[in-house]
C-alpha positions as a Python dict, from the first residue, in 0.01 Angstrom:
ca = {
    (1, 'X'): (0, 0, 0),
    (2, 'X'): (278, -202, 155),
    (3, 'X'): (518, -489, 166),
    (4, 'X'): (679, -679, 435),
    (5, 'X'): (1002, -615, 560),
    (6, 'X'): (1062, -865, 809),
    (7, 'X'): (743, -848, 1061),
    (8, 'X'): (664, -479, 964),
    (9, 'X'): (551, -306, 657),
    (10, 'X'): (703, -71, 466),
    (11, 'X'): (565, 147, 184),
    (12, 'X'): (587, -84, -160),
    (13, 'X'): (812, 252, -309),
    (14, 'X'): (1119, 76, -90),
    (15, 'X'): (1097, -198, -379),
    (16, 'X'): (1190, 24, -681),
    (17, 'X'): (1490, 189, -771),
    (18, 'X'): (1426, 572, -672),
    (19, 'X'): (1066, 477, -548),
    (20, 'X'): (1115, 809, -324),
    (21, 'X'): (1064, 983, -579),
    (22, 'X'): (705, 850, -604),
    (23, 'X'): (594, 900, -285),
    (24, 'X'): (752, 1265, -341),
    (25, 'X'): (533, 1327, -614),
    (26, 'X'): (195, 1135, -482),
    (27, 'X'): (264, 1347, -185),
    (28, 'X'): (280, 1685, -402),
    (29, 'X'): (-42, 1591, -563),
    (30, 'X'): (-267, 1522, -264),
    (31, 'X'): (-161, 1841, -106),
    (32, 'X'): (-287, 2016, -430),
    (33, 'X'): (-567, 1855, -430),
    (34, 'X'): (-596, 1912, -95),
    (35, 'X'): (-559, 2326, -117),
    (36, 'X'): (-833, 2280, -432),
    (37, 'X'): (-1107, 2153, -178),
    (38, 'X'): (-1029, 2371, 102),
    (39, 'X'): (-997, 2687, -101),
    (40, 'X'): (-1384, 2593, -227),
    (41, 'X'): (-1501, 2403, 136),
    (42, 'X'): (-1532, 2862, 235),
    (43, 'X'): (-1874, 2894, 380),
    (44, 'X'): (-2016, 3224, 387),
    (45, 'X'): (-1920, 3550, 640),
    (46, 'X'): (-2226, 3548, 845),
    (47, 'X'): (-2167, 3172, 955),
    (48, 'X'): (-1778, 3225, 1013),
    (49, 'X'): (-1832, 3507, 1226),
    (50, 'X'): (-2139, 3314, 1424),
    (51, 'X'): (-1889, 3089, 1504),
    (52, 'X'): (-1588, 3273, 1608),
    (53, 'X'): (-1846, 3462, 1803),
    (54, 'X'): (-1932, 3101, 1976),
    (55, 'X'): (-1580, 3040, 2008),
    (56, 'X'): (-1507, 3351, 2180),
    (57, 'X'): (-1767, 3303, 2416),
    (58, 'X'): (-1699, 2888, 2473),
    (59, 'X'): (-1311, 3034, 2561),
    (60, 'X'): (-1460, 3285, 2810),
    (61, 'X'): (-1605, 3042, 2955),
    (62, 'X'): (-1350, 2796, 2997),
    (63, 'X'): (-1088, 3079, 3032),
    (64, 'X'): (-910, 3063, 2726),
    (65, 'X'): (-953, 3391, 2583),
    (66, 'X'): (-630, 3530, 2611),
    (67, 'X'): (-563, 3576, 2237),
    (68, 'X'): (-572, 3941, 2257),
    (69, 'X'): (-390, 4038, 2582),
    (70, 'X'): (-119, 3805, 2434),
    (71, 'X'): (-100, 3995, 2090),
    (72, 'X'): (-170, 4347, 2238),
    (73, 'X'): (169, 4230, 2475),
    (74, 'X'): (384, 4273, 2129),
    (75, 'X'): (215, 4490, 1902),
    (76, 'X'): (471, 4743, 1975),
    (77, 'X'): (786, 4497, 1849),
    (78, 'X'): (772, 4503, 1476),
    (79, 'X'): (1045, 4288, 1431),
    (80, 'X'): (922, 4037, 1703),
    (81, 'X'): (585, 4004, 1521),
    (82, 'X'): (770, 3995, 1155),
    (83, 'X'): (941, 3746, 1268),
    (84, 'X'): (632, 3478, 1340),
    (85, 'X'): (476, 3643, 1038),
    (86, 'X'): (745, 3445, 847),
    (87, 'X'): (775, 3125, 1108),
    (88, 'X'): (382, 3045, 1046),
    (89, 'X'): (442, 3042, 666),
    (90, 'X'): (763, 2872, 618),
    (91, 'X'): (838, 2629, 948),
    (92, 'X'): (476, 2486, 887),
    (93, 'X'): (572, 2335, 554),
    (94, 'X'): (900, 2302, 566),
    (95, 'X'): (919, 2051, 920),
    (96, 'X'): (624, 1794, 796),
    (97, 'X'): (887, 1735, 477),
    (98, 'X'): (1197, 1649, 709),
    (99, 'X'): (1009, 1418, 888),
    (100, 'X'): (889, 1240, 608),
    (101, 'X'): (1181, 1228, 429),
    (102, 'X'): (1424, 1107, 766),
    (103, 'X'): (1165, 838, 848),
    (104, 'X'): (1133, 745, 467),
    (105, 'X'): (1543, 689, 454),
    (106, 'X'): (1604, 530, 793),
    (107, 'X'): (1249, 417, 986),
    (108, 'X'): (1020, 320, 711),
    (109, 'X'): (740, 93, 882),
    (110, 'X'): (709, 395, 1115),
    (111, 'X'): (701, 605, 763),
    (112, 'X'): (399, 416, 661),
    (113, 'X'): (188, 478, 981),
    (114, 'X'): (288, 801, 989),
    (115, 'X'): (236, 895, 640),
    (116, 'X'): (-116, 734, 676),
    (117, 'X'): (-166, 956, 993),
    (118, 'X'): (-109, 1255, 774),
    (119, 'X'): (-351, 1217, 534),
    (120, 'X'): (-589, 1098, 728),
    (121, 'X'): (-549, 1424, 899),
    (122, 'X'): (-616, 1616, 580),
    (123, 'X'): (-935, 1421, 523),
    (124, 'X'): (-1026, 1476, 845),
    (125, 'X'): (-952, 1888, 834),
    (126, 'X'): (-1185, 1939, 544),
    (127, 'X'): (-1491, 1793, 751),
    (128, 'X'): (-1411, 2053, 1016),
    (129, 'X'): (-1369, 2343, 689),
    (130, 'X'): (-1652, 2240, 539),
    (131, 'X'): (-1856, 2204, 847),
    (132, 'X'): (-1738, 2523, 1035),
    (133, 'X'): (-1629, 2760, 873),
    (134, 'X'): (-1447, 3021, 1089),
    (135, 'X'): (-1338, 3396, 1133),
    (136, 'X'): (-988, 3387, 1274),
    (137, 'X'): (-920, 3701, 1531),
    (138, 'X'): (-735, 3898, 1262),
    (139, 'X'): (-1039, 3947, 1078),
    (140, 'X'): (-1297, 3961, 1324),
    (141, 'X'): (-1445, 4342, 1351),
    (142, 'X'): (-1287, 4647, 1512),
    (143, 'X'): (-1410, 4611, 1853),
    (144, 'X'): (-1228, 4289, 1937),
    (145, 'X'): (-895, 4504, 1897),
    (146, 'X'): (-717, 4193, 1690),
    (147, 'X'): (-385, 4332, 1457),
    (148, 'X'): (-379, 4163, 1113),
    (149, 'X'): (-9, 4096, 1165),
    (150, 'X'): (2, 3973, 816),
    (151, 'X'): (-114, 4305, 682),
    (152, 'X'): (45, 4523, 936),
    (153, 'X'): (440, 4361, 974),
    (154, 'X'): (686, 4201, 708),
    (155, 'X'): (573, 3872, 615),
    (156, 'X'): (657, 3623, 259),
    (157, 'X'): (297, 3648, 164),
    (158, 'X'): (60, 3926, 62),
    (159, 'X'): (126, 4209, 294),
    (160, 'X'): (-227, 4345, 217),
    (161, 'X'): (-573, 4395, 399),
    (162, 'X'): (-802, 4193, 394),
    (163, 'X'): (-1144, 4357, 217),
    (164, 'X'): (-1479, 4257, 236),
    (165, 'X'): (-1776, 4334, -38),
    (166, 'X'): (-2126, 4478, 42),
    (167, 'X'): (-2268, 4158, 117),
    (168, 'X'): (-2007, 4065, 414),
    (169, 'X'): (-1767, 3839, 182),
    (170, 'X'): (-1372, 3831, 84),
    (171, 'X'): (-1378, 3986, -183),
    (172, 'X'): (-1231, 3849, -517),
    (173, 'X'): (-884, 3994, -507),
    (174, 'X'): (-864, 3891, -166),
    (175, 'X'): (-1018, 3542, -225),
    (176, 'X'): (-738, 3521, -493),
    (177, 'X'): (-477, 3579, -248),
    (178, 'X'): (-532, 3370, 81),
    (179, 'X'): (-745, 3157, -77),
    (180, 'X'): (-1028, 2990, 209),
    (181, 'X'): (-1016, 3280, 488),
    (182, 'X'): (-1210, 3074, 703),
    (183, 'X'): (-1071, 2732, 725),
    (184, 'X'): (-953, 2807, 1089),
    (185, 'X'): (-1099, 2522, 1239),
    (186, 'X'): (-915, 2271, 1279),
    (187, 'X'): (-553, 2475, 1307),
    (188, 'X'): (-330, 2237, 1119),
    (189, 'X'): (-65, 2437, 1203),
    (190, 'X'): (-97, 2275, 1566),
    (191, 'X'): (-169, 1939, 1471),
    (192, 'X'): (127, 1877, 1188),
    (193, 'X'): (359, 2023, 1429),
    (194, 'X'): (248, 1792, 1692),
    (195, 'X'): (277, 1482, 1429),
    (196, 'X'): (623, 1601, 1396),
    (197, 'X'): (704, 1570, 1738),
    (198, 'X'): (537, 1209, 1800),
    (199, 'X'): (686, 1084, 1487),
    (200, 'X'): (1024, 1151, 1573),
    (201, 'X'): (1020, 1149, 1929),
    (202, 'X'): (1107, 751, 1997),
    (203, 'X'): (1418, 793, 1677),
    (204, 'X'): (1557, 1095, 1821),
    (205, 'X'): (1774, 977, 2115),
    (206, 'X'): (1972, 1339, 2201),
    (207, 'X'): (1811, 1499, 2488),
    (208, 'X'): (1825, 1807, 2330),
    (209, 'X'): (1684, 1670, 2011),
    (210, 'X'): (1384, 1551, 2205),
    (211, 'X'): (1339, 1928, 2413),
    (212, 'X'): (1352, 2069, 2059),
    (213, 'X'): (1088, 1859, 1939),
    (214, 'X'): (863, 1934, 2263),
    (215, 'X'): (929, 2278, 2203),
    (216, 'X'): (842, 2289, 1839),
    (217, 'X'): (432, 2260, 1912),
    (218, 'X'): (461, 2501, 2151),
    (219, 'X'): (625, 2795, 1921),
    (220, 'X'): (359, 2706, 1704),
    (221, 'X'): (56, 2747, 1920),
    (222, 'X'): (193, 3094, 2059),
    (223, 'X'): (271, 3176, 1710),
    (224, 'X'): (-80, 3133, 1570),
    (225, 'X'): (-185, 3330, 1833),
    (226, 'X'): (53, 3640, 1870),
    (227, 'X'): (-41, 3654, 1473),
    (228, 'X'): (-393, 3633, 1514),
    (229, 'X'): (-497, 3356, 1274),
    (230, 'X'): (-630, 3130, 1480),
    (231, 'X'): (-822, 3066, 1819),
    (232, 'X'): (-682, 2859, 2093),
    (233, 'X'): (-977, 2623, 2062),
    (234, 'X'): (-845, 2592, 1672),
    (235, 'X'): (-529, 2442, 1839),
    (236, 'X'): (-744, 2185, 2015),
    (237, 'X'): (-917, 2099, 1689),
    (238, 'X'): (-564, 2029, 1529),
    (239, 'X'): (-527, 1826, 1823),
    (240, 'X'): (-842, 1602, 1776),
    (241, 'X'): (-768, 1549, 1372),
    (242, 'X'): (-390, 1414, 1492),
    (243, 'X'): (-532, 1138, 1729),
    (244, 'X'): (-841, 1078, 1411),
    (245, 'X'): (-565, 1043, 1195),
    (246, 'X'): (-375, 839, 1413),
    (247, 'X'): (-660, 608, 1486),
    (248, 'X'): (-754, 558, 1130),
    (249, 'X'): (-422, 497, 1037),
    (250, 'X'): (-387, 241, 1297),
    (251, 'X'): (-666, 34, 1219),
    (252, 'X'): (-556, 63, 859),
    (253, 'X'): (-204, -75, 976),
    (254, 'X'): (-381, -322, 1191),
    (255, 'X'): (-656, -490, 923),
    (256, 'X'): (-297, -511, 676),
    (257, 'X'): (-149, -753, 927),
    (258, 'X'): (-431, -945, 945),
    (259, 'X'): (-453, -999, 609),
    (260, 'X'): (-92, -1090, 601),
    (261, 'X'): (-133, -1333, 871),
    (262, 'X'): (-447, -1474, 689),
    (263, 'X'): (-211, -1533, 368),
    (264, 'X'): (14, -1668, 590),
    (265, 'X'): (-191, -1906, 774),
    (266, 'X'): (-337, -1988, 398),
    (267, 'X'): (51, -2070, 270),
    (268, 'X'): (153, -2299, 551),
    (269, 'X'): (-204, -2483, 509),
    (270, 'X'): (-177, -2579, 140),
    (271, 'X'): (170, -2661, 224),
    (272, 'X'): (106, -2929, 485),
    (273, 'X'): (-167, -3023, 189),
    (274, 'X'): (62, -3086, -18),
    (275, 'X'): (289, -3307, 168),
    (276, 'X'): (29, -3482, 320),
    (277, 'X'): (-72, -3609, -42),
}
């Protein structure tokens, strides 16, 4: 939805007096719906752990399994690994928000494409859930030597182990708790805090602004890892939903102008009509 603003759209909100605080609330209600599917897109054990086992071997291959020489590197720091326990729940949700909001108040045709990107991007993330359902290292079994940080160190969530019923599967207390333990693949913890970075990057003109926001993906990917909730490879899935989303969003923004410019085209006719009569 959209209007024009000049040449560019902006989000049809921008017309009504606190329209903000509609986009607010559409955005709080996708991302619950959102959590609804993925918590039920789980598929079962045996498939997750198939596939982290493919993973593992698809990263040996191209030498990317470094996931636990990296963690075993800090296991020893409590305070190190407490404190990405808490970056991985907070900065994730917190950064995607102060985007929104800055290009909402003072860029809002790049709001719209942006906005459109990120939902896409959900869409997109519950294909891979639902699809490929994945065991992320902290709960793969004893012999790959992964630390469930989030059981073992301070962190805002549930500082409890993960268990696992007769049959292989989170149990219910656990289900309860973290909700879809193996929605790993894509990592959207890598690809929202890459669409932070390339939504902001052309309206942030400090140079230390923009090193910040080049930095920011890259705490994230290290943090997913030192924490052991998701593969590398989980960080290029994250990476392939952002340019879907983008794409999508693009053509979205792209078949909008052309039906502007049809509308157009249709005014200015049946005005020459007119005086032509």
């Amino acid at each position: 939805m959209q209007e024009v603003e000049g040449a560019a759209p902006v989000p049809r909100s921008k017309r009504l007096r606190h329209g903000w605080a509609l986009e607010a609330l559409g955005g709080v209600l996708v991302y619950l719906v959102y959590d609804w599917l993925r918590d039920r897109a789980a598929g079962t054990s045996v498939a997750a752990l198939r596939h982290a086992r493919d993973v593992v071997s698809a990263e040996q291959f191209l030498g990317l399994y470094h996931e636990h020489s990296i963690q075993s590197a800090f296991l020893d720091h409590g305070w190190f690994l407490s404190f990405w326990n808490i970056y991985y729940g907070t900065i994730h949700f917190v950064m995607p928000v102060v985007a929104l909001v800055w290009l909402y108040r003072r860029w809002p045709a790049r709001y719209l494409l942006w906005r459109n990107t990120l939902l896409f991007m959900l869409g997109f993330a519950l294909v891979g859930f639902i699809l490929y359902p994945l065991t992320p290292p902290r709960l793969m079994p004893e012999h790959y030597g992964f630390v469930d940080t989030a059981a073992a160190f301070f962190n805002f969530g549930p500082q409890v182990h993960v268990h696992f019923d007769a049959a292989g599967q989170p149990s219910a207390s656990a289900v309860a708790q973290f909700g879809n333990l193996f929605a790993a693949m894509p990592s959207l913890h890598v690809g929202w805090s890459t669409w932070v970075a390339l939504s902001l990057w052309p309206v942030v003109r400090r140079w230390w602004g923009k090193a910040l926001l080049a930095l920011y993906p890259v705490t994230i990917l290290f943090c997913i890892v030192v924490t052991a909730n998701h593969w590398i490879l989980d960080a290029v899935g994250g990476w392939v939903v952002l340019g879907l989303g983008y794409v999508s969003a693009t053509a979205v923004a792209w078949a909008a102008c052309r039906r502007r410019a049809a509308r157009g085209q249709s005014g200015v006719s049946a005005q020459r009509e007119a005086v032509s009569r």
